[in-house]
C-alpha positions in Angstrom: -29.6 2.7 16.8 -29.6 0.6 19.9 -26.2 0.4 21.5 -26.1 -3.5 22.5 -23.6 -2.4 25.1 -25.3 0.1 26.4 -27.2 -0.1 30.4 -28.6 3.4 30.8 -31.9 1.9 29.0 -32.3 -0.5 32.2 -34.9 0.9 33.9 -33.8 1.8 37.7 -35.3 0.0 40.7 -38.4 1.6 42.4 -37.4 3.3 45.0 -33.4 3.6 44.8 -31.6 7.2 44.6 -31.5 7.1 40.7 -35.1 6.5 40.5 -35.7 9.0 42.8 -33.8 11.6 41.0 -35.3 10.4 37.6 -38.7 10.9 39.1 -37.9 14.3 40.8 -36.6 16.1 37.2 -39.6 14.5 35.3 -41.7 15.5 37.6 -40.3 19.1 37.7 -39.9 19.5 34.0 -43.7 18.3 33.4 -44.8 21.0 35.8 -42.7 23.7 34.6 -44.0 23.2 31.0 -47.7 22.8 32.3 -47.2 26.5 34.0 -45.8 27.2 30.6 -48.8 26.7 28.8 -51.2 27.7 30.9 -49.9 31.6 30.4 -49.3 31.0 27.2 -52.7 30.2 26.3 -54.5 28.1 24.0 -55.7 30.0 21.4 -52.5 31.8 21.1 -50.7 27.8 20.7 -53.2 27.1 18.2 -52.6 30.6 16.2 -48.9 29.5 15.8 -49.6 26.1 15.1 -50.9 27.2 12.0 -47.5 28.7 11.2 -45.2 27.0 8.6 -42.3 28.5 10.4 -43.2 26.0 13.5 -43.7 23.2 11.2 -40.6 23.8 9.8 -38.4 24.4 12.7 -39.7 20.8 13.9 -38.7 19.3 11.5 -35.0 20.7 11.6 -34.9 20.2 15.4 -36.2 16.3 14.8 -33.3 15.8 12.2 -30.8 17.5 14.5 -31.9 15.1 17.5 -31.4 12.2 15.4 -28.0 13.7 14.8 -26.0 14.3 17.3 -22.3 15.4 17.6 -20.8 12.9 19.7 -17.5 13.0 21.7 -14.8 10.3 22.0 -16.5 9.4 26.0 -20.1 8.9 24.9 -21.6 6.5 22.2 -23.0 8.0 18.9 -26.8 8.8 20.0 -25.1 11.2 23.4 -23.7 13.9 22.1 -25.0 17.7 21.7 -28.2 17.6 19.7 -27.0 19.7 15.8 -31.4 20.3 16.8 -29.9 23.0 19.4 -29.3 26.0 17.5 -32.9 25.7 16.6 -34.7 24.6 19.5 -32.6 28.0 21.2 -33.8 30.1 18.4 -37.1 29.2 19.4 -37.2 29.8 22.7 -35.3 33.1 21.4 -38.5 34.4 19.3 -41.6 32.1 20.2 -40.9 31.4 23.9 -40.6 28.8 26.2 -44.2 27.3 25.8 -43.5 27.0 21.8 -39.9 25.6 22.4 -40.4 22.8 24.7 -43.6 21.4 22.8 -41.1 21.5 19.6 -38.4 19.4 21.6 -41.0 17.2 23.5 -42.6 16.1 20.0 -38.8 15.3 18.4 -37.4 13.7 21.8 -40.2 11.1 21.6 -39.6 10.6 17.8 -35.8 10.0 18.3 -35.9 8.4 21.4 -38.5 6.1 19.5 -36.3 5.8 16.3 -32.8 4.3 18.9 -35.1 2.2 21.1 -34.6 4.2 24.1 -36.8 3.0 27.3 -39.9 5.4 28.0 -37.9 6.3 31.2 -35.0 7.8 29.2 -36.9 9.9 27.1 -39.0 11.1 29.9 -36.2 12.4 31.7 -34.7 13.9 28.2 -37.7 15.7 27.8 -38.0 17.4 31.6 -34.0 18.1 31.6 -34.8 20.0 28.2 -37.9 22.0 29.4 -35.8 22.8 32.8 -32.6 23.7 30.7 -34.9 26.0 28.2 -36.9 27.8 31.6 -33.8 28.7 32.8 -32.6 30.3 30.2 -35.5 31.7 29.1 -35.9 33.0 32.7 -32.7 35.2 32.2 -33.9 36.2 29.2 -37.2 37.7 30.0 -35.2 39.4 32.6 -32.2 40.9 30.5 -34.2 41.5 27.0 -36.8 43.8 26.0 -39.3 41.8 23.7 -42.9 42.9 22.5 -45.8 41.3 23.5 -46.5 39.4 20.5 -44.0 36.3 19.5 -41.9 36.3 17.1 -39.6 38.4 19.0 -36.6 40.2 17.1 -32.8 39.9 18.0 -31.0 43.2 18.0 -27.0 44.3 18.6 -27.6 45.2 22.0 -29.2 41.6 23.0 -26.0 39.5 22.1 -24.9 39.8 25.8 -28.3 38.6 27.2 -28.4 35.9 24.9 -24.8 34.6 25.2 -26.0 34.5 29.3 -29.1 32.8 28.6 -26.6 30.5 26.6 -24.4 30.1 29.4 -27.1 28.9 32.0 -29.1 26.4 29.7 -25.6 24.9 28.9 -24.5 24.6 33.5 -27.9 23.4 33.8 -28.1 20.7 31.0 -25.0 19.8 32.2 -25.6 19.2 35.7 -28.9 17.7 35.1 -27.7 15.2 33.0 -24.4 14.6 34.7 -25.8 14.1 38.2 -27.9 11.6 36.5 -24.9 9.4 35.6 -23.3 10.2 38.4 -25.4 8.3 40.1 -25.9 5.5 37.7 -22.2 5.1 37.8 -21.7 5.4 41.4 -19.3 8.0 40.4 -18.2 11.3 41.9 -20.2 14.4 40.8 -17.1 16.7 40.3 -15.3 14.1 38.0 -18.4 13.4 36.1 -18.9 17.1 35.3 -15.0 17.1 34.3 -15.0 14.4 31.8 -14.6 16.3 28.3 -15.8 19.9 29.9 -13.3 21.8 27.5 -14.9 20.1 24.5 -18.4 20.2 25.3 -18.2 23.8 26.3 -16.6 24.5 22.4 -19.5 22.2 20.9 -22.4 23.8 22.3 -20.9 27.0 22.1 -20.6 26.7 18.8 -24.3 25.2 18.6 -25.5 28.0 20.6 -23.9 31.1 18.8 -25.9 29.7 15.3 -29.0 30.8 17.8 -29.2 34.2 17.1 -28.9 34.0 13.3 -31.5 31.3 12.6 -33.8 33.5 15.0 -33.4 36.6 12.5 -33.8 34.4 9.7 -37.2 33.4 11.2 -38.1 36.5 11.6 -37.4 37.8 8.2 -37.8 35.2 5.4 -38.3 31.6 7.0 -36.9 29.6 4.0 -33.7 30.8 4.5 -33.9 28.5 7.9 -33.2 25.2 5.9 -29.4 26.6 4.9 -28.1 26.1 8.1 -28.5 22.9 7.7 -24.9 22.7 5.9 -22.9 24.1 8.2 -24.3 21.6 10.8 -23.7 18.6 8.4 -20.5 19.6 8.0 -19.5 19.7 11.6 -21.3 16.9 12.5 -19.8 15.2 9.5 -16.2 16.1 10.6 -17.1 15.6 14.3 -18.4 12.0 13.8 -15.5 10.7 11.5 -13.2 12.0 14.2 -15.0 9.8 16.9 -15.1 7.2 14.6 -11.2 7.2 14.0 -10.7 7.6 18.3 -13.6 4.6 18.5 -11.8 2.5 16.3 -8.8 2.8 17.7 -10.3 2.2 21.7 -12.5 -0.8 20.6 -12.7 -4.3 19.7 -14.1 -4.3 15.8 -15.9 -7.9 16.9 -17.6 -6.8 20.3 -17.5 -3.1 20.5 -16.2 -3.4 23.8 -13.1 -1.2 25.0 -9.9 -3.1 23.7 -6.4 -3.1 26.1 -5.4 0.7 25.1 -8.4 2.4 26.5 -8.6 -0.3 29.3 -5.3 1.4 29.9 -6.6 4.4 29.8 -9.3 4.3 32.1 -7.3 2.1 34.7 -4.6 4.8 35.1 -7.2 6.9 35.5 -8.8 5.3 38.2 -5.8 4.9 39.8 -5.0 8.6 39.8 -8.6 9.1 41.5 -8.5 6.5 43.9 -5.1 7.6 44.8 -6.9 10.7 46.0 -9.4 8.9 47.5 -8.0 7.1 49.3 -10.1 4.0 47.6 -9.9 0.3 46.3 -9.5 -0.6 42.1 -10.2 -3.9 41.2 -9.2 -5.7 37.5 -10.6 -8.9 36.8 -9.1 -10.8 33.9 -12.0 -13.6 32.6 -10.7 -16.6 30.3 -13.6 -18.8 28.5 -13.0 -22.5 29.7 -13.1 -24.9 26.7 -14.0 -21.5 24.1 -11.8 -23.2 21.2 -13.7 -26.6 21.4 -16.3 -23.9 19.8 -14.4 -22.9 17.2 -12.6 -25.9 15.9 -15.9 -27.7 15.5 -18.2 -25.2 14.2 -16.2 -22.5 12.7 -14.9 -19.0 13.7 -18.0 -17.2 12.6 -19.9 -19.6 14.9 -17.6 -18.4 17.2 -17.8 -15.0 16.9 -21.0 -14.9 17.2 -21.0 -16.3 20.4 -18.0 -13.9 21.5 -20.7 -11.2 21.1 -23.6 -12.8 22.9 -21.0 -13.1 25.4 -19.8 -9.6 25.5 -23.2 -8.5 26.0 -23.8 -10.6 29.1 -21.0 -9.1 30.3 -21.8 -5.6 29.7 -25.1 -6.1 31.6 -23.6 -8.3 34.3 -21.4 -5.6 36.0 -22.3 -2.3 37.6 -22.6 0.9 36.3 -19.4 2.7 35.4 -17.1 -0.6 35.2 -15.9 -1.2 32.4 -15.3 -4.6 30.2 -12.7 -4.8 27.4 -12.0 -7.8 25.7 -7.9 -8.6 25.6 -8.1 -11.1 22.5 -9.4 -14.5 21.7 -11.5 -15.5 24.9 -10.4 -13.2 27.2 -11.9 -10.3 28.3 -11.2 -7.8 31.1 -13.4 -6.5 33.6 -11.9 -2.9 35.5 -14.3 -1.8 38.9 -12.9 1.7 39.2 -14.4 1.7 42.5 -14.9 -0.9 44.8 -15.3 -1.7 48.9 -13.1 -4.3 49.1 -12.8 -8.2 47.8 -15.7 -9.5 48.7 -17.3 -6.8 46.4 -15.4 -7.9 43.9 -16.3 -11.5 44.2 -19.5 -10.9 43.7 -19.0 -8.7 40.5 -17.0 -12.2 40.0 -20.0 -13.8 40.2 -22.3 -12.6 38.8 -20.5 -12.4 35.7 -19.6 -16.8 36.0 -23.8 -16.8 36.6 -24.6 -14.2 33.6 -22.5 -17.2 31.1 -23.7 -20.4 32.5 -27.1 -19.8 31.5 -27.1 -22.0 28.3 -26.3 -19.5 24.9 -28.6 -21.0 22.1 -26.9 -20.6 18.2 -28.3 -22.2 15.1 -30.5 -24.3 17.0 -27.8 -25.5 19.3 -26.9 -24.9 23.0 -23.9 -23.7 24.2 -22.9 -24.1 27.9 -19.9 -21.5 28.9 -18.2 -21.2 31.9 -14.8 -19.2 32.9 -12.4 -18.6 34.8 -12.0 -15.5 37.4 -8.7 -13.7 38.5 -9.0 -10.8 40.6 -6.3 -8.0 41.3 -7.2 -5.2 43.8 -4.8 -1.6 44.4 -3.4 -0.6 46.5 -3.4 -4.4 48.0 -1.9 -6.2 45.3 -0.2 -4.1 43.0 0.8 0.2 42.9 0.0 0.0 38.8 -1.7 -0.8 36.1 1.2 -3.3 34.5 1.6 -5.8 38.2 -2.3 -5.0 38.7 -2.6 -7.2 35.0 0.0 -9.6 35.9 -1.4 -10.7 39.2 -4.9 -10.9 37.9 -3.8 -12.7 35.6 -1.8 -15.1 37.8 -5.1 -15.5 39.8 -7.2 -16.4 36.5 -4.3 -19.2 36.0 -4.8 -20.6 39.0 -8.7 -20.4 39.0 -8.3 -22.5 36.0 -6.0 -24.9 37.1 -7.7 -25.7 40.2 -11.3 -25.0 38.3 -12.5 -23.2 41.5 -14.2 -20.1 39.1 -13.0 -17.4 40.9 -9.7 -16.6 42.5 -8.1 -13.6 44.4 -4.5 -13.1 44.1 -2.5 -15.1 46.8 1.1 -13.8 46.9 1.8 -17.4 47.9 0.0 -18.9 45.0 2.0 -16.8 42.6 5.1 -19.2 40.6 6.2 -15.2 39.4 7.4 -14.3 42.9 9.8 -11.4 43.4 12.3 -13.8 44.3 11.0 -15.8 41.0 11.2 -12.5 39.0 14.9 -11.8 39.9 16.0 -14.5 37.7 14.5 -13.3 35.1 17.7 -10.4 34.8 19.8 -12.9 35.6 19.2 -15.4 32.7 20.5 -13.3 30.2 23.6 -13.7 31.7 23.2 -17.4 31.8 23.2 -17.2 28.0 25.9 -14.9 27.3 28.1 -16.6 30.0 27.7 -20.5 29.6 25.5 -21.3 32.5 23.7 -24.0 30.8 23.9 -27.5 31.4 22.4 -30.2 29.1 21.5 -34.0 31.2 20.2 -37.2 29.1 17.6 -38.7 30.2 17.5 -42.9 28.6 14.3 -44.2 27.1 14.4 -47.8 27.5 11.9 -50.5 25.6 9.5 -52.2 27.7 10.2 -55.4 26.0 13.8 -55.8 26.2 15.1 -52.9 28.3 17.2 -51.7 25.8 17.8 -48.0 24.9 15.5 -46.4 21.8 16.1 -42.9 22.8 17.3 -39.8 25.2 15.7 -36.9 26.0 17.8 -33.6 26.6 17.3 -32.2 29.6 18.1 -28.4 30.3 19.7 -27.3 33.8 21.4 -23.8 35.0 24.0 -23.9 36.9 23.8 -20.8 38.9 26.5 -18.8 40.5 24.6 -18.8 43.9 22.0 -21.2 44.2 23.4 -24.1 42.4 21.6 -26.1 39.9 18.0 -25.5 39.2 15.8 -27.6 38.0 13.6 -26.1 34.5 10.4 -25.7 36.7 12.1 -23.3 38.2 13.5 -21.0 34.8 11.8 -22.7 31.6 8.2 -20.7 32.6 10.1 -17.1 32.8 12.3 -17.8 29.4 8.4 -18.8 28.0 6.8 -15.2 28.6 10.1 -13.7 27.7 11.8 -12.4 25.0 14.4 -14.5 25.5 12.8 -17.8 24.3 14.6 -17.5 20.9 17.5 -17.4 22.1 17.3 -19.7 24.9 16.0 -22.6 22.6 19.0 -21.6 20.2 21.1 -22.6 22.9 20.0 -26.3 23.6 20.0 -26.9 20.0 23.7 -25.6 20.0 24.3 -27.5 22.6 22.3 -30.6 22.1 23.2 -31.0 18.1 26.8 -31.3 18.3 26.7 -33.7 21.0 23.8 -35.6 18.9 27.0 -35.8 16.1 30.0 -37.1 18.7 27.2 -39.9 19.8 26.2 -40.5 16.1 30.1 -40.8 14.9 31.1 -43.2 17.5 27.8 -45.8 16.8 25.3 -44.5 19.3 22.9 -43.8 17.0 19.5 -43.1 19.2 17.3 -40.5 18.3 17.7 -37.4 20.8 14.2 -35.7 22.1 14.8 -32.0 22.6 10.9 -30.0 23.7 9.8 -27.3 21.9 7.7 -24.3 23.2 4.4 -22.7 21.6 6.2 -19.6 20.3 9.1 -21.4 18.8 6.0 -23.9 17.0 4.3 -20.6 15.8 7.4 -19.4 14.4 7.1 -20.2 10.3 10.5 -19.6 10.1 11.5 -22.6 12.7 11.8 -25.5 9.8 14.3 -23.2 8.0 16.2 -22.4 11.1 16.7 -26.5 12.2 17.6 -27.2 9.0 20.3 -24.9 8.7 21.2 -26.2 11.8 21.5 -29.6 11.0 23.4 -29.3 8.0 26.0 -26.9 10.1 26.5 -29.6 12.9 26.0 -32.7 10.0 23.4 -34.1 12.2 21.1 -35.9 10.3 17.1 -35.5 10.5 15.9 -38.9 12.5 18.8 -38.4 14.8 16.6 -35.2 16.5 12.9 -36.1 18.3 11.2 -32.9 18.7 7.9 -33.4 21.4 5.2 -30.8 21.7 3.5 -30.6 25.1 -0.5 -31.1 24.7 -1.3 -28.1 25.8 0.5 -26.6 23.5 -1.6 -28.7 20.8 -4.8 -27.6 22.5 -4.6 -24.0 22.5 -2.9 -23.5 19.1 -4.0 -26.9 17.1 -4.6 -25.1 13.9 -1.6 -22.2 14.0 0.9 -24.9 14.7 0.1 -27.7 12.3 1.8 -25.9 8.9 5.2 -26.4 11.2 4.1 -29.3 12.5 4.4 -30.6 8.4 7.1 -28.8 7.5 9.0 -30.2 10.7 7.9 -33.6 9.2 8.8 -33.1 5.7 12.3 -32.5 7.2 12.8 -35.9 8.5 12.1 -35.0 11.8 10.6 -37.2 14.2 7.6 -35.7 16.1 5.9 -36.6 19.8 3.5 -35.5 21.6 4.3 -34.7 25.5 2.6 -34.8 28.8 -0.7 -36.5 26.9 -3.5 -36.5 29.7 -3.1 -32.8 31.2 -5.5 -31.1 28.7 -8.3 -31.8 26.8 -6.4 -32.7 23.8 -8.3 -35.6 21.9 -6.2 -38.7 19.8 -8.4 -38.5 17.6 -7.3 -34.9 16.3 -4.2 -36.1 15.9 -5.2 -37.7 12.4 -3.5 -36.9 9.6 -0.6 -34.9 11.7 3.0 -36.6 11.8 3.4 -37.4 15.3 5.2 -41.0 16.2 4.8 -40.9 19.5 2.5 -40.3 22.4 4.2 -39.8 26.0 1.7 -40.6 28.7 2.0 -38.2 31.4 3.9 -39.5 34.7 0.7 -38.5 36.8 -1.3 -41.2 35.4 1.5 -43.4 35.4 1.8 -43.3 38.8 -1.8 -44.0 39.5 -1.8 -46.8 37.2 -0.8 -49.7 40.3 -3.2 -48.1 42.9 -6.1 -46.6 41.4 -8.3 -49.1 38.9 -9.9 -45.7 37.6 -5.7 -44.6 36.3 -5.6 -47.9 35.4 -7.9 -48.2 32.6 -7.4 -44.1 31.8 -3.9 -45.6 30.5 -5.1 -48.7 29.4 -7.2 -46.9 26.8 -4.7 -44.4 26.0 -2.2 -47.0 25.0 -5.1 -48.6 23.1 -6.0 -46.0 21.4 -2.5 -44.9 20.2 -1.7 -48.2 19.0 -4.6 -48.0 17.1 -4.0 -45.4 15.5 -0.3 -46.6 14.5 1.9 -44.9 16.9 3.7 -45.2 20.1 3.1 -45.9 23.4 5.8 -44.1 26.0 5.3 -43.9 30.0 6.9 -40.9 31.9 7.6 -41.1 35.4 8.1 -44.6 36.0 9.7 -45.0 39.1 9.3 -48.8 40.2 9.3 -52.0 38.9 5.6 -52.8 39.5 5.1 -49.8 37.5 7.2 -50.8 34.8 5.9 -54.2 34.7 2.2 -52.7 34.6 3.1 -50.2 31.4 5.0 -53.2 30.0 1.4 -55.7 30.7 -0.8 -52.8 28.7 1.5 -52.8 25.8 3.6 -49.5 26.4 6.4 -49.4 23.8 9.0 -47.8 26.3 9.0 -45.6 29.2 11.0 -43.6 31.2 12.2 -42.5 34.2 14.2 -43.0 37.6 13.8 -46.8 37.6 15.9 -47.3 34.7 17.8 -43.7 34.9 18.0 -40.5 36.1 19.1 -37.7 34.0 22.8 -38.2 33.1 25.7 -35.5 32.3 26.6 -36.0 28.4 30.0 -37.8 29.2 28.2 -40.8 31.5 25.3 -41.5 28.9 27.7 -44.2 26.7 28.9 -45.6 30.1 25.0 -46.1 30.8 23.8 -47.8 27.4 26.6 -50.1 27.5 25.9 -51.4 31.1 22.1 -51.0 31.3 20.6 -50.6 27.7 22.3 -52.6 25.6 24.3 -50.7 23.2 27.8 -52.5 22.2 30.9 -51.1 23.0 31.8 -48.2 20.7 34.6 -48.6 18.7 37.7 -47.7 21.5 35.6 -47.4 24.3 37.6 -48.1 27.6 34.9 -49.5 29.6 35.5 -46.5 32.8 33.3 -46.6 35.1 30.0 -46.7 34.5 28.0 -47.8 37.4 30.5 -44.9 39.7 29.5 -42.4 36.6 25.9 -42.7 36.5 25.8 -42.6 40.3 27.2 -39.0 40.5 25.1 -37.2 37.5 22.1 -38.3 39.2 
């Protein structure tokens, strides 16, 4: 069977050293069978021809080429041939003439039957002949045989034979390994150490069945056939055990290497290169647009096309590299050798060139394109764990500034060391109070009054003061921590939510939920729990989804999304305009309102073309019955323009900056229009507001 992942079927450029080294063995082993025969003589060939003991012993050594014993490092059809133990018996009693015509005939049939190239087989064929000469070299030397075939084997020859055994195995192996030591750019010595332990056991095993099927050929050649239970029932056992250890190594969709063995091998190659002295490069590749695919047509459409994929892949990098695929639409790409990063870009490369050619799929084409991180050791990172991260922080940034290919930038990288030290430090935050909660008002573009707040998260740290969220909210995101961390706000946002409620300040409170918390079944449970311990009710909380959130994880978010909903929990979607999130998906999901992100805002007053992006936003959400809200307004104009479009509200530091808890009343009752609560003293607002900001 034709491994679609496979390259060693590519036929090799005229002319390079793997052709050359092709051409050489074929060459040889062609001329050492030809010298072969011509001793051997024709009538002699044609006398055992006649034999049903050759006839038979083909066809054993044909099934045992089909059926190989493969180890966990090779694919199924590149094991030791179970056709061994009877190709060596021949060349034990008939000779090498006899045993190479026998392997010839069933290499061309199974190379036939897996669709290897003509050039494959060939060279099968000639490492065979040369494997068998040599052996039957030292056996011609160290064994007395009569000069007619069949020869018998006696006590006395086991030592001769377990030589000849010996050199057919170092020179099969180094014929072949030399051959994909080249192909892989790879070192001879560690090529011949890959798996030496159990390919010595296999064909030792193989080879010490030689001797019996020889005497049973020599004394009563239907007793040949019973050997072939033994050998079913190691390559039985041997193949299940590969199948377990390829199953466990590989993606079930692809058949590409999943993230253990990508493991694996990387460690590995570090360990060499180490030695070497020598570069490692890991590229991490992320499909741009993928799900598009698979919301519109269907996962099987999809996986189909995750295939066709994987094999462009496969046959886009160079020998020896390997591609695993991560998950979803991202697939890694390890170079366990490489010069140096321009090499790398062009592996890069040619991978971006291998997907834009158009993918056709039920009649329909698909354009693909992704995005590129690259990581390189010793320059980047020491190990396999910061050599994944900082790829993968390259591949972020390829996408976000849809350049294709990136190299890690230590200056491009929001998880710096100085970054990553806050990471150890937010647990403490938790445990010891260090969070803040501001207010941000949400005013009506009508009559500037209040609708709403949004609750704002802050830390106030020990030594560097208050930080903004851009500068925590990403770590607690990719931590483990995010559970806890949104448990938090809401503990600190719901009984606030309650004082404001109880005292007549009844506007809905927007608190931002993360992808993980959305994907968390559990979440609807959780808030409602929480609600009824703080006696907030439902419309009092806003919860707003950011749009990428609703891009990458549409479908696994909407049950919560409904259960949220079902609640009495007002929904939003946030940042609208950074994705490719369409309003039209939105149909038939709960969400209220739709915040237009401040970057378009801004642009609204200067640039017609940010002008009519928001005009046709706020259209479209009125049409399909929700709300209009603008972020980031900072200036009248601006406010005046959202208000001219028909913008429900907005927000931002025209009407208010984010206000500590105990200035927000002080704020709605001198800018947005609440009344007095009940026993309010009237302190000072204005003097208030002007320090929390």
């Amino acid at each position: 069977m034709l491994d679609p992942t496979s390259t060693r079927d590519i036929g090799p450029r005229t002319g390079t050293p793997l052709w050359l080294y092709l051409a050489g063995v074929t060459v040889a082993g062609g001329a050492v069978l030809g010298v072969a025969l011509s001793f051997y003589g024709l009538e002699r060939l044609q006398q055992l021809g006649a034999m049903p003991l050759v006839w038979l012993m083909l066809c054993m050594v044909i099934i045992g080429e089909l059926r190989p014993i493969a180890s966990p490092r090779t694919s199924p059809d590149q094991g030791a041939p179970t056709s061994l133990p009877f190709s060596f018996a021949l060349l034990i009693s008939l000779g090498l003439p006899v045993a190479g015509l026998v392997q010839a005939v069933a290499s061309v049939i199974a190379g036939v039957a897996r669709g290897h190239s003509p050039h494959r087989v060939a060279f099968n064929i000639a490492q065979y002949i040369l494997s068998f000469g040599a052996a039957d070299l030292v056996l011609t030397l160290l064994l007395t045989r009569g000069s007619e075939p069949p020869h018998s084997v006696t006590g006395p020859d086991l030592a001769g034979l377990a030589l000849a055994g010996a050199v057919y195995f170092g020179c099969n192996v180094v014929l072949v390994d030399a051959a994909v030591a080249i192909h892989e750019r790879a070192p001879l010595g560690a090529t011949l150490r890959k798996d030496i332990g159990q390919r010595l056991f296999v064909h030792g095993v193989l080879l010490s069945l030689a001797p019996l099927v020889s005497v049973a050929m020599t004394h009563e050649i239907w007793l040949v056939p019973l050997f072939f239970f033994p050998l079913a029932a190691l390559y039985t056992s041997a193949t299940l055990s590969v199948k377990r250890e390829h199953q466990a190594n590989h993606d079930e969709l692809t058949g590409l290497a999943n993230r253990k063995l990508l493991i694996l091998r990387t460690q590995e190659a570090l360990a060499e290169a180490q030695q070497r002295k020598s570069r490692v490069g890991l590229l991490l590749l992320d499909l741009d647009r993928f799900k598009e695919v698979n919301d519109t047509l269907g996962h099987p459409t999809g996986d189909r096309l995750l295939q066709t994929v994987a094999r462009r892949l496969t046959h886009s990098v160079r020998p020896g590299d390997l591609v695993a695929r991560l998950g979803g639409d991202e697939f890694a790409v390890l170079l366990p050798q490489v010069r140096d990063a321009a090499s790398a870009r062009e592996v890069a490369a040619r991978l971006r060139v291998s997907l834009a050619e158009p993918m056709r799929l039920d009649g329909m084409d698909f354009d693909l394109e992704a995005s590129v991180g690259i990581a390189l050791y010793p320059n980047h990172a020491p190990d396999f764990e910061l050599l994944m991260q900082r790829a993968d922080v390259a591949m972020y940034v390829a996408k976000e500034r849809r350049t294709g290919v990136e190299l890690y930038e230590p200056d491009k990288d929001r998880n710096s060391t100085a970054r990553l030290s806050l990471f150890g430090e937010l647990r403490r935050a938790l445990v010891d109070d260090e969070l803040l909660m501001y207010y941000q008002p949400k005013v009506g573009l009508a009559d500037h009054r209040a609708v709403g707040l949004e609750a704002l998260v802050r830390w106030r740290h020990p030594q560097r003061g208050v930080l903004p969220p851009e500068d925590f909210v990403p770590l607690v995101e990719q931590s483990y921590l995010m559970r806890s961390f949104t448990h938090e706000v809401l503990e600190r946002t719901l009984p606030q939510i309650a004082r404001w409620w109880e005292a007549g300040v009844r506007l809905p409170v927007a608190v931002n939920l993360s992808a993980r918390e959305l994907l968390d079944p559990t979440l609807p449970d959780i808030l409602a729990a929480a609600l009824r311990r703080h006696g907030v009710a439902p419309q009092a909380l806003r919860l707003e989804i950011s749009e990428r959130v609703m891009v990458a994880e549409a479908d696994a978010i909407t049950p919560t999304m409904l259960a949220l909903a079902d609640l009495g929990v007002s929904l939003a979607l946030d940042d609208f305009g950074t994705g490719y999130f369409t309003l039209a998906r939105l149909n038939g999901l709960p969400v209220e309102e739709i915040k237009i992100d401040e970057s378009f805002v801004r642009r609204s007053l200067a640039d017609p073309d940010g002008h009519l992006i928001v005009q046709s936003a706020v259209d479209l959400v009125g049409t399909l019955g929700m709300r209009a809200v603008a972020e980031g307004v900072e200036s009248e104009g601006v406010a005046a323009d959202m208000r001219s479009m028909g913008c429900y509200a907005a927000q931002g530091r025209y009407f208010a900056a984010p206000l500590q808890a105990e200035a927000v009343i002080p704020w709605l009752v001198e800018h947005g229009g609440q009344q007095p609560p009940a026993g309010y003293r009237g302190r000072g607002a204005s003097e208030e507001h002007s320090r929390s900001a």
